[in-house]
N, C-alpha and C positions, 0 to 999 in steps of 0.2 A: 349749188355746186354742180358743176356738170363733170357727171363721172362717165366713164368708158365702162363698157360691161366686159369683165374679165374672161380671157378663156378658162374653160374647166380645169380646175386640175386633176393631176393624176391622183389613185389611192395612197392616201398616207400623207398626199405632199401638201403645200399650201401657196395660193397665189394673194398678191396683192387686190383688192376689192379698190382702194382707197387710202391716202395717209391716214394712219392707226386702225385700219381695219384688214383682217386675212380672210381668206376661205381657205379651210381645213375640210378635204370630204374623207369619212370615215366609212370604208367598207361594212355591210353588217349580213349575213346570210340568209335574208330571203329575197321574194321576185324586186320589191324594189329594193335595190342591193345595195344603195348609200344611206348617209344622211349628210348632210351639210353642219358642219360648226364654224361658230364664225369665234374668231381671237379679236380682240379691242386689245390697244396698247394703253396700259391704264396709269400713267405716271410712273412711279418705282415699282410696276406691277403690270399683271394682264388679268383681265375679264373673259370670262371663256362663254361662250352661250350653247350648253347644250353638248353631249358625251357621245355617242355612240352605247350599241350595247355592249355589256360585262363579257368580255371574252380575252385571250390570251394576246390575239392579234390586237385588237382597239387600246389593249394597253401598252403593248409595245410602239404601239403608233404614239400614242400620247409621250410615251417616256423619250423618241425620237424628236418629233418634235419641240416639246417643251428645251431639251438638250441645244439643237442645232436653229432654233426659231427664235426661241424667249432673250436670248441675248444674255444670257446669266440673271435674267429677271425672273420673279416666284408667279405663281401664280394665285391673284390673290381673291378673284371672287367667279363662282362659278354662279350664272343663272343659266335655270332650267326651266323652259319654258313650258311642257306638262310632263304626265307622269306615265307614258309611254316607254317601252326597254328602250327603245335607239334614242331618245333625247335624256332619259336619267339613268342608264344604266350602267355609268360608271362612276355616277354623283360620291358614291360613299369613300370610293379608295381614292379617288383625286383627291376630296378633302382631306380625309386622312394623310395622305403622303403629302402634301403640299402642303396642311394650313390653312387651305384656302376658304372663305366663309362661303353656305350655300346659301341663294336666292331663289324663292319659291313664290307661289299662290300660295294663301292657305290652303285652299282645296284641295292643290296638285298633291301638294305635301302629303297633307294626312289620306287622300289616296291612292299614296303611293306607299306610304307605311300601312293602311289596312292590307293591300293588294301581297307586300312581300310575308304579314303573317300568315297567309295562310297555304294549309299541309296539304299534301297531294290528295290526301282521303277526304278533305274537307274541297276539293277543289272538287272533286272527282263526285261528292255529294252533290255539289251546287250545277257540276251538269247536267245529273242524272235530273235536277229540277229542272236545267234551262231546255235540257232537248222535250218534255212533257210539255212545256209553256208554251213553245213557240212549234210544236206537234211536228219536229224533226223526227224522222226516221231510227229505228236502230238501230241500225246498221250505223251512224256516224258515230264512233265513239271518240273516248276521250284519250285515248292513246294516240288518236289519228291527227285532232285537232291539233292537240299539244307537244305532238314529234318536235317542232320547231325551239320547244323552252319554252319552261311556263315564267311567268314573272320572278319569280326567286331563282331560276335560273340565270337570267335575261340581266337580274338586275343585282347591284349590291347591296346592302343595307345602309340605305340613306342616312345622313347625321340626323340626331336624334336631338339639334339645335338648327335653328336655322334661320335667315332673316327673312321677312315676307314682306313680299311687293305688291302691290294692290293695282288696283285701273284710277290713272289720272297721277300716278308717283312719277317723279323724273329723278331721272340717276345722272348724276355726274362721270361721265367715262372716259378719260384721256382729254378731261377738259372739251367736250362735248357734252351736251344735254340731249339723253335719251327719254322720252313720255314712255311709261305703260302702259297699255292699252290689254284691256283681258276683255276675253269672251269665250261665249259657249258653243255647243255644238262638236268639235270633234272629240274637244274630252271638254272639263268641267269650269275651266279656271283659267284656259290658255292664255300663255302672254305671250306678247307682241310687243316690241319695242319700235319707237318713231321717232328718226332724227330729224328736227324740220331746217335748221342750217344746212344739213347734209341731202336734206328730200330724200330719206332712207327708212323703208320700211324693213322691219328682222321680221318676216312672218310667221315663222317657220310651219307649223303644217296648217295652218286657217289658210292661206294663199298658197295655196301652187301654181305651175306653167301649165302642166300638163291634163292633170286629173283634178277631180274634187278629191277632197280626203275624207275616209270613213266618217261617215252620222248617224252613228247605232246607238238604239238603244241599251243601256245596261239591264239586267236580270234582277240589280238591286233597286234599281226606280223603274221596273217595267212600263208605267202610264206617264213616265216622262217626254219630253216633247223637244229634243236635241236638234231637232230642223229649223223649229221657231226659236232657238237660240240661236243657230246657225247663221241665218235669216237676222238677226236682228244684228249681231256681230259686223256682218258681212256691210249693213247700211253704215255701221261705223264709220267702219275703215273706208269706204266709198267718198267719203267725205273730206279723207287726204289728198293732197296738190294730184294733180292730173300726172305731171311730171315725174312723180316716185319712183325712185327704182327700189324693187323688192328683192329682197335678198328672202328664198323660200329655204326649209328644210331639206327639200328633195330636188332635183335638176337644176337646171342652171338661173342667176338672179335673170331678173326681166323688169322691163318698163310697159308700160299699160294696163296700171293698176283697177281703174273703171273699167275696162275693157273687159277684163278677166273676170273682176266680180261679178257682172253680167251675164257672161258665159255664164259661171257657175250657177247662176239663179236660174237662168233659164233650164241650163241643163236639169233643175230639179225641178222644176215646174213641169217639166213635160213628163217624169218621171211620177210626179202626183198627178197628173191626169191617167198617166197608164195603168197607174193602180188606184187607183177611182172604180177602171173600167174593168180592172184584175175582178174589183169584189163586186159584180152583179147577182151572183151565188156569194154564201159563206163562205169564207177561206179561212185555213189556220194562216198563220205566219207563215209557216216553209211552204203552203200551196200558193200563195202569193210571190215569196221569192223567188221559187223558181222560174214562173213566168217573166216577173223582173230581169232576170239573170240567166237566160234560158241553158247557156251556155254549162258544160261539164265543168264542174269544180270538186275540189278534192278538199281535206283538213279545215285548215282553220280556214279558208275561206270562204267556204258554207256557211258557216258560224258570221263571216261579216258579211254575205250577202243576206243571211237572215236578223241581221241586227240593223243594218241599213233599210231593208224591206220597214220594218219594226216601224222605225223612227218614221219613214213617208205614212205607215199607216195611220200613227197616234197625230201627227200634225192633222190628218182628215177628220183624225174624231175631234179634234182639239175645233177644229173648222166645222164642224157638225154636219160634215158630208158622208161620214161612213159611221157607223153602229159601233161598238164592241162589247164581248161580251165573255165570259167563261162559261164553259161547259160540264158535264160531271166530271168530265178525266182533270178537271184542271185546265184545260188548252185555250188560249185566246182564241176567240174566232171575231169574222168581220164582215160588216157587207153593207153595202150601198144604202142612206140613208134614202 
């Protein structure tokens, strides 16, 4: 199907993609300040993929839309591709007020219901570990990181039911066949849906136009290896028609699906060479990112240049180019095999 690539639209509003498919971008409050949802028209019904975060506005948009868009149609199945605020962070009250069933990873799911039990003090715990592990400074604390909302802020309390979609499932969507495709790397379980009648990729944050998206390591699998998930993901999906237009979470859909993944590889390859060359001496974690990232940064995104840092270092050890090791304090350290 040869589609036209739509102009953007404005916040709130929605353009035609394609018959039965919209883009809906939902404003959210930080640097990158959308996200991309896409509406499928799903017979006596709509498919939604993916919410924006839990806030006053994202739900006013929704209640507008669904209003002036749906046609007096419900909405009847929402998938959520991982368990990020701007893609689930309005999973709970859609279902609830609509009905509508929720579609998930397993993985996303249940880390997205571990992610909203827990309490400030427990939160506020688990950083006082993270800034010792990865030998941040004191001075970043956890009021700074988390000014933005922490995830129970961010997010609703997910249905405590849910269907789950797995890699190689295909959904029927408006009399279209979507494939799932899951992989790892930005978070744990991500899906991806692939129309191949339609040559239509739903990326949503595994492909962007612009940037790679965050490949941090987590604090709860510190010697996990999220780049060589990443990496393996990414040959996936490279294996789709040349022709794909990719419909991403973040800026505008695009064509030159191999092109991009490319980019993106390369762009991290050169980024493990640079930190190869970071650990000639020992480093903690944050004395490697900041070289990385030489750049001033504030809050949370110290925290993702040292989680990003993280991941290029454990792929080295995972590759047996670089050592690691703990020290008395606790603190990872690193250096050149």
């Amino acid at each position: 199907m040869n589609i036209a690539i739509p102009t953007r639209p404005a916040d709130g509003d929605v353009v035609s993609v394609m018959p039965g498919l919209w883009w809906l971008r939902v404003p959210i409050p930080f640097k990158l300040d959308h996200v991309n949802v896409w509406l499928l028209e799903d017979g006596d019904g709509w498919t939604a993929i993916d919410t924006g975060i839990s806030s006053p506005r994202s739900k006013a948009i929704w209640r507008d839309v669904m209003s002036r868009h749906f046609g007096g149609k419900p909405l009847k199945r929402l998938l959520v591709t991982h368990c990020h605020p701007d893609h689930v962070g309005l999973a709970g009250s859609l279902c609830t007020d609509t009905g509508a069933e929720l579609l998930m990873s397993r993985t996303e799911w249940l880390w997205t219901c571990w992610e909203q039990q827990i309490s400030e003090a427990e939160s506020r715990r688990l950083f006082a570990d993270y800034i010792a592990r990865v030998g941040l400074d004191e001075g970043v604390t956890w009021d700074e990181v988390y000014k933005g909302g922490t995830m129970a802020e961010l997010t609703d309390v997910v249905p405590r039911r849910y269907h789950r979609v797995q890699n190689g499932d295909r959904l029927d969507i408006g009399g279209r066949t979507w494939q799932v495709m899951t992989g790892g790397g930005h978070s744990l379980e991500h899906v991806c849906l692939y129309c191949a009648d339609a040559s239509v990729l739903i990326s949503a944050d595994h492909v962007l136009p612009r940037i790679s998206p965050n490949i941090g390591v987590s604090q709860v699998e510190p010697e996990s290896n999220p780049l060589g998930d990443f990496f393996d993901t990414l040959g996936t999906l490279a294996a789709l028609p040349a022709d794909t237009l990719v419909l991403p979470s973040h800026n505008e859909p695009f064509e030159g699906l191999r092109q991009r993944i490319a980019e993106m590889v390369d762009h991290h390859t050169q980024r493990l060479a640079l930190v190869k060359d970071i650990c000639h001496a020992p480093k903690t974690i944050a004395e490697a990112s900041r070289e990385l990232f030489p750049r001033q940064m504030f809050g949370y995104d110290i925290r993702l240049a040292a989680n990003e840092t993280w991941a290029h270092l454990n792929y080295l050890v995972g590759d047996g180019q670089i050592l690691r090791w703990t020290d008395d304090a606790g603190t990872y350290r690193f250096q050149r095999a």
